[in-house]
N, C-alpha and C positions, 0 to 999 in steps of 0.2 A: 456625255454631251456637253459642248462646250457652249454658257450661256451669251446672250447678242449684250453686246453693252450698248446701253440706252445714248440715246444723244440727248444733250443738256444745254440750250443757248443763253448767253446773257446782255439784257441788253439795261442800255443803250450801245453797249460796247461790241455788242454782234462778235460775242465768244464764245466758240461752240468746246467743248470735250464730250468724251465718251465714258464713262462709268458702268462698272457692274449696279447692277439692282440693289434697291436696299442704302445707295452711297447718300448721304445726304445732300444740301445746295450749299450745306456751308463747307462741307469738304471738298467739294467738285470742285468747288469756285476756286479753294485756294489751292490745289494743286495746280491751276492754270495760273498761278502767280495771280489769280483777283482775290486780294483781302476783302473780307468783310469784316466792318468794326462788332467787337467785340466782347466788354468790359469780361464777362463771365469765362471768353474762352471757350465760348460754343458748351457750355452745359446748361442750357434751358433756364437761365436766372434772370437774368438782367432786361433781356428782350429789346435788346438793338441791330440786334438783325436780321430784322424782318425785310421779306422780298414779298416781292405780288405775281402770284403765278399767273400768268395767261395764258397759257396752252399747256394741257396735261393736268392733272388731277391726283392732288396728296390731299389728303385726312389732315384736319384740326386735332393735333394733340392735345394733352392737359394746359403744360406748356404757354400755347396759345389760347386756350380762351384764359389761363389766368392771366396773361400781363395780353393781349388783345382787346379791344374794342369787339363787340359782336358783330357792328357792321364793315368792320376792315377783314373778320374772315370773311361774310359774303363776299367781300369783292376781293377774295382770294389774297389776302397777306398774308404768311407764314413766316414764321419761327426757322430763319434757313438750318439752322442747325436741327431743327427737331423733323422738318420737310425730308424724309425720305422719295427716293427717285425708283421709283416701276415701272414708269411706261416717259418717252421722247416726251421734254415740257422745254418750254420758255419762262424765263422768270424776269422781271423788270427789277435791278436795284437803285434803289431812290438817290435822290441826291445826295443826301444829308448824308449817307454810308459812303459814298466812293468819292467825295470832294475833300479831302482834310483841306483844316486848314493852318497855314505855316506862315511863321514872319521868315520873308525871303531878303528882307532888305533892312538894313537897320542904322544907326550914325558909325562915321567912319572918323577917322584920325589920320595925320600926315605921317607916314612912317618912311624910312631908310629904306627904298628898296632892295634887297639881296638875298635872292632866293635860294635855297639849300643846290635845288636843282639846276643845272647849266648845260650849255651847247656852248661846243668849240669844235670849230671849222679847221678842216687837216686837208692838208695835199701833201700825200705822203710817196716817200722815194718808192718805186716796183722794185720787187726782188731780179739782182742780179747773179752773174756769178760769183761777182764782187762783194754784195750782200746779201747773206744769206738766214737775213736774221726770221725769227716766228712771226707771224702775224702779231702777234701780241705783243711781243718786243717790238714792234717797229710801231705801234701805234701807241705802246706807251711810252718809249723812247718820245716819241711827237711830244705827247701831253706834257710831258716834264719840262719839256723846251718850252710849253706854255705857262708855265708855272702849276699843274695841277698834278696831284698823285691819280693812280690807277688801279683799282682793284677790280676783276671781276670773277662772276658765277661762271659756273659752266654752260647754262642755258645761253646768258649771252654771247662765249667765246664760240661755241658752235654757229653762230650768225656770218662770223667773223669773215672766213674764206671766201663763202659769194655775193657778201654787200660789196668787198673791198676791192673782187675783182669785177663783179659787175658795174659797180661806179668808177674805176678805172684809178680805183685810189684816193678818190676825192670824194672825202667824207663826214661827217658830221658826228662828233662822239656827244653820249647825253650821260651826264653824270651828276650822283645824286652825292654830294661828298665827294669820297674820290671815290665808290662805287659806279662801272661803268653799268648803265641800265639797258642800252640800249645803241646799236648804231643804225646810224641812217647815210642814203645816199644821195650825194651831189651837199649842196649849202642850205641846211633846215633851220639856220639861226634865227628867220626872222619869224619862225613859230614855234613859240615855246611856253605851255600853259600846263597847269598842275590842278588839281582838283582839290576842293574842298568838303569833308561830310560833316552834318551836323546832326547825330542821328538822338532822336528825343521817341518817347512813349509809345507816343502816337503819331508821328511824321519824322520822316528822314528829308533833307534837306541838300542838294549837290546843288557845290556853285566852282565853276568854270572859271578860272582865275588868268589871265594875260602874264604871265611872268616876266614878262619884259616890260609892262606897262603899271602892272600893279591892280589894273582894273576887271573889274568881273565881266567875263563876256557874256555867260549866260547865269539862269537861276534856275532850277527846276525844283520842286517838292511832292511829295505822293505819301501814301501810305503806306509807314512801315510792315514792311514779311510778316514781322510777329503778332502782330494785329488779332489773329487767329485763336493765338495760345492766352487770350487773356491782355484786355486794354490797359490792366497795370502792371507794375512791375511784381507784386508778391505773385500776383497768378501765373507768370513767364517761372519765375523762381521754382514752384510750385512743380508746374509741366517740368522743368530743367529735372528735379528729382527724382524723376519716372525712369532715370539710369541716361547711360551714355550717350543711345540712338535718341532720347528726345534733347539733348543739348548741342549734340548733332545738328538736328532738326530746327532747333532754335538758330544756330549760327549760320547754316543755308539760307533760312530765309530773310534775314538783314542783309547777308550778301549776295541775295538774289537781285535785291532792293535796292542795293548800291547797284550792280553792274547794270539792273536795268536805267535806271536814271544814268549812268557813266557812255551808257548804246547812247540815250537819248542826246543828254549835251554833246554830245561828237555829231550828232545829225543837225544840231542849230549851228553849228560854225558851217555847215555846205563844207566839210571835210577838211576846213586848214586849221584844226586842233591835230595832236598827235590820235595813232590807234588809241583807246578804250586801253588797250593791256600795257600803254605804253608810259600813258599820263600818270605823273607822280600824284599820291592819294595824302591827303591830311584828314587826321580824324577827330571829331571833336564831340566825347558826349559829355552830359551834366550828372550821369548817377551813376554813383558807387556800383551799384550792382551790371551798370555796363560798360563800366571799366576795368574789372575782372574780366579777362578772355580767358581763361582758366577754370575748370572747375577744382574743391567744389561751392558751390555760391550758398549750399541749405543753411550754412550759418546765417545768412544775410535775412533770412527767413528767418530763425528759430531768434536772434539779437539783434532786431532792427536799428537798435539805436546803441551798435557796439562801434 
């Protein structure tokens, strides 16, 4: 017999999922991409991620009445991690858990504009009998006559045949170096923005960059994916050691957390930034241990100060 999965809402944010029985508030939440802060990691320590049930009914653990008020369980605050889920509840999470907060802005300096990434406008010859060179050769033949080199993947070169003839040959190459990233159709030069992350502990940071202008069009900030596994770094470390699938796990959810924040700034331009997949990305952290993209990190843990 196959069991009902409970339905789970959270508000203020009015997000529903569905869960087998038994799942707790704090795993529910963040498989829907809602972080809950976390210092401990969801193992019952710290006690920062308390919600307030108001519909449906979970038991006060140990848990909670040690790091709890008596009168914040009467009026239903739990322990989300220690809150398991039985029966359809609603939970309210406070502010203080789902607002980080992040410097978005900070002083600026006059610098040389010249961005790695570029657009260059091509009206390029159609294939004749006369010419009968590849698509790739005729478009890197162009570039060069621009002064730029061209290399590209295969993902891009497959674009190749129906941007080239659907725009009637006039088209717009995006190149990041002389990697071609990307073509577009008809004259896209006069929008061209690249992104910026600034990904720290506790908040991830996207800023929306005008390439041609130099200036930031948008800012957005949220709460880092990893939030879950632990508010500091030893305890990310920690989960990381658990083998492959939880470092796995750890890198999904930073780059849940970038792409979501990368949907969101494409929605503040009203659509004249490039696609989300398109926009060149800069990465910027401050710690040792998330500058290794490699495992394995347990050393970072066992010689913190190697």
């Amino acid at each position: 017999m196959i069991q009902r999965k409970l339905e789970v809402r959270y508000l203020p944010f009015d997000r529903v999922t569905r869960v087998p029985p038994g799942t707790t508030l704090f795993s529910a939440a963040h498989w829907i991409g809602l972080p809950i802060d976390s210092t401990c990691g969801g193992r019952g320590t710290c006690g920062k991620c308390k919600v307030r049930v108001i519909q449906g009914r979970t038991e006060a653990e140990t848990a909670d009445h040690r790091l709890l008020r008596p009168s914040e369980i009467v009026d239903g605050w739990r322990l989300s991690c220690q809150a398991r889920i039985y029966e359809d509840m609603t939970c309210e999470v406070p502010q203080l858990l789902r607002v980080p907060k992040a410097a978005t802005m900070g002083l600026g300096r006059l610098v040389i504009l010249d961005p790695n990434v570029r657009k260059v406008y091509l009206e390029l010859a159609e294939p004749t009998l006369e010419d009968q060179r590849s698509d790739v050769m005729r478009l890197k033949d162009a570039l060069t006559e621009e002064g730029h080199d061209m290399v590209a993947g295969v993902p891009v070169l497959r674009t190749l045949p129906h941007v080239l003839r659907e725009a009637g040959f006039k088209v717009t190459a995006v190149l990041a170096g002389e990697h071609l990233v990307a073509l577009e159709a008809g004259d896209t030069t006069g929008d061209c923005f690249g992104v910026a992350f600034d990904v720290g502990t506790t908040t991830l940071v996207g800023t929306l960059m005008n390439l041609r202008t130099g200036m930031a069009a948008s800012v957005l900030s949220t709460l880092n994916g990893q939030a879950p596994f632990g508010a500091d770094v030893i305890s990310r470390i920690s989960h990381a050691m658990n083998g492959p699938d939880a470092i796995v796990e750890l890198q999904g959810a930073v780059i849940g957390t970038m792409n979501s924040i990368l949907s969101s700034l494409y929605v503040t331009t009203n659509g004249t930034a490039q696609r989300p997949a398109r926009i060149p990305m800069r990465l910027s952290v401050q710690r040792r241990a998330f500058r290794l993209l490699f495992p394995p990190v347990f050393l970072l843990q066992w010689n913190p100060f190697h």
